[in-house]
N, C-alpha and C positions, 0 to 999 in steps of 0.2 A: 650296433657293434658288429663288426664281421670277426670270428675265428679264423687264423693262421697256421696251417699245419700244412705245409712242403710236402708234395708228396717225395722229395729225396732224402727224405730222414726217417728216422721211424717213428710210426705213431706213438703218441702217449700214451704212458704205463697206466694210465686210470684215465677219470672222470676228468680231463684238463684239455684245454685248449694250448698250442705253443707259441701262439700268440694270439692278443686282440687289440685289435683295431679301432680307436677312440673318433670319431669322426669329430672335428671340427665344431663348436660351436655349444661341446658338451662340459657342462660344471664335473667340474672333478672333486671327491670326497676321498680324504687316506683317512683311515681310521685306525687308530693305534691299535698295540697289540691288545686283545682282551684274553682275562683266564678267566677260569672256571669257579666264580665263587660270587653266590648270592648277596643282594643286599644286606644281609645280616653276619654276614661275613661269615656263612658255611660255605668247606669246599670239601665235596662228593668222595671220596675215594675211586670211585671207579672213573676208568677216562673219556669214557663215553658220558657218562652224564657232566664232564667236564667240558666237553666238546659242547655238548647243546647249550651250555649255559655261557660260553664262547660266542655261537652262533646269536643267540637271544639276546646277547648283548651289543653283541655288531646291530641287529637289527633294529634292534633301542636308538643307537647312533645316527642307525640310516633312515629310518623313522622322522627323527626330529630334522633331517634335512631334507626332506619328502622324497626319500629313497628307497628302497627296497631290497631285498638279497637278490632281487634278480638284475640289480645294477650292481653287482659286484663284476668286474674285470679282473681284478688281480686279487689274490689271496698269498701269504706268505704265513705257514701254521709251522710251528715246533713244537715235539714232545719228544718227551725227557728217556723213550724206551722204543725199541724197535715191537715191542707188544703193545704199544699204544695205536701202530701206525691203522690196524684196519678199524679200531673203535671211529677213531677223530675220521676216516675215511668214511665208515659207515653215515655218521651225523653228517658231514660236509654234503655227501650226495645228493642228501634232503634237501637242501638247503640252496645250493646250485641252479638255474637256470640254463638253458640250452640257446647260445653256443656256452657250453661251462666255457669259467674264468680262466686266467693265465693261473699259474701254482709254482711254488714251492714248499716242498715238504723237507723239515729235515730233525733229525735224532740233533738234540743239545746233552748239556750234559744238566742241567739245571738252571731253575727260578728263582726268583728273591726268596720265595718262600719254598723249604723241599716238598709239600704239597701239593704243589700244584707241577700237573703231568702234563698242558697242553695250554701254549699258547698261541691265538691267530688275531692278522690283521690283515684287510683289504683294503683296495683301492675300490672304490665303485664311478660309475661316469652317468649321466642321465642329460639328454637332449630335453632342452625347454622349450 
């Protein structure tokens, strides 16, 4: 995967690539959105432990397709509050690979359920 970032724009606000670059010949995985709540069906109040459980669930996905977080490309994350945005950043960083993924981040205003603060899904790619 190559990163994309123009030196005629400005670099990215965080941990993000402005673009990348799929070479040819790589399976591609979307992975829907995931939230923050256990198989037993608890969800954390705090949004950070909602983010890791986000992240641990993407991983689950990309696992069962012999993937990794570090075949993530694209990430597209939402939460519900502008106080969310450094928790779910903090856990993302973890989790990221260098060149980091392409991103969008953005403030919704709410989930199916009002519980839940933070939802994310990727794109990942892996050459076979």
């Amino acid at each position: 995967m190559r990163s994309i970032t123009p030196p005629t724009i400005r670099p990215p606000f965080a941990n993000y690539s402005h673009g990348i670059e799929v070479p040819a010949g790589c399976r591609l995985l979307f992975v829907s959105g995931q939230l923050g709540i256990t198989t037993d069906d608890h969800v954390p109040d705090a949004a950070e432990a909602q983010a890791e459980l986000c992240f641990k669930a993407i991983g689950a996905v990309l696992g069962e397709a012999g993937m990794s977080h570090a075949d993530i490309v694209r990430i597209d994350a939402f939460v519900t509050d502008r106080a969310h945005l450094k928790p779910y950043m903090d856990v993302r960083d973890r989790y990221v690979a260098s060149p980091p993924p392409a991103s969008t981040l953005m403030i919704v205003s709410g989930f199916a359920r009002p519980e839940f603060k933070i939802e994310v899904e990727v794109v990942a790619a892996r050459a076979d």
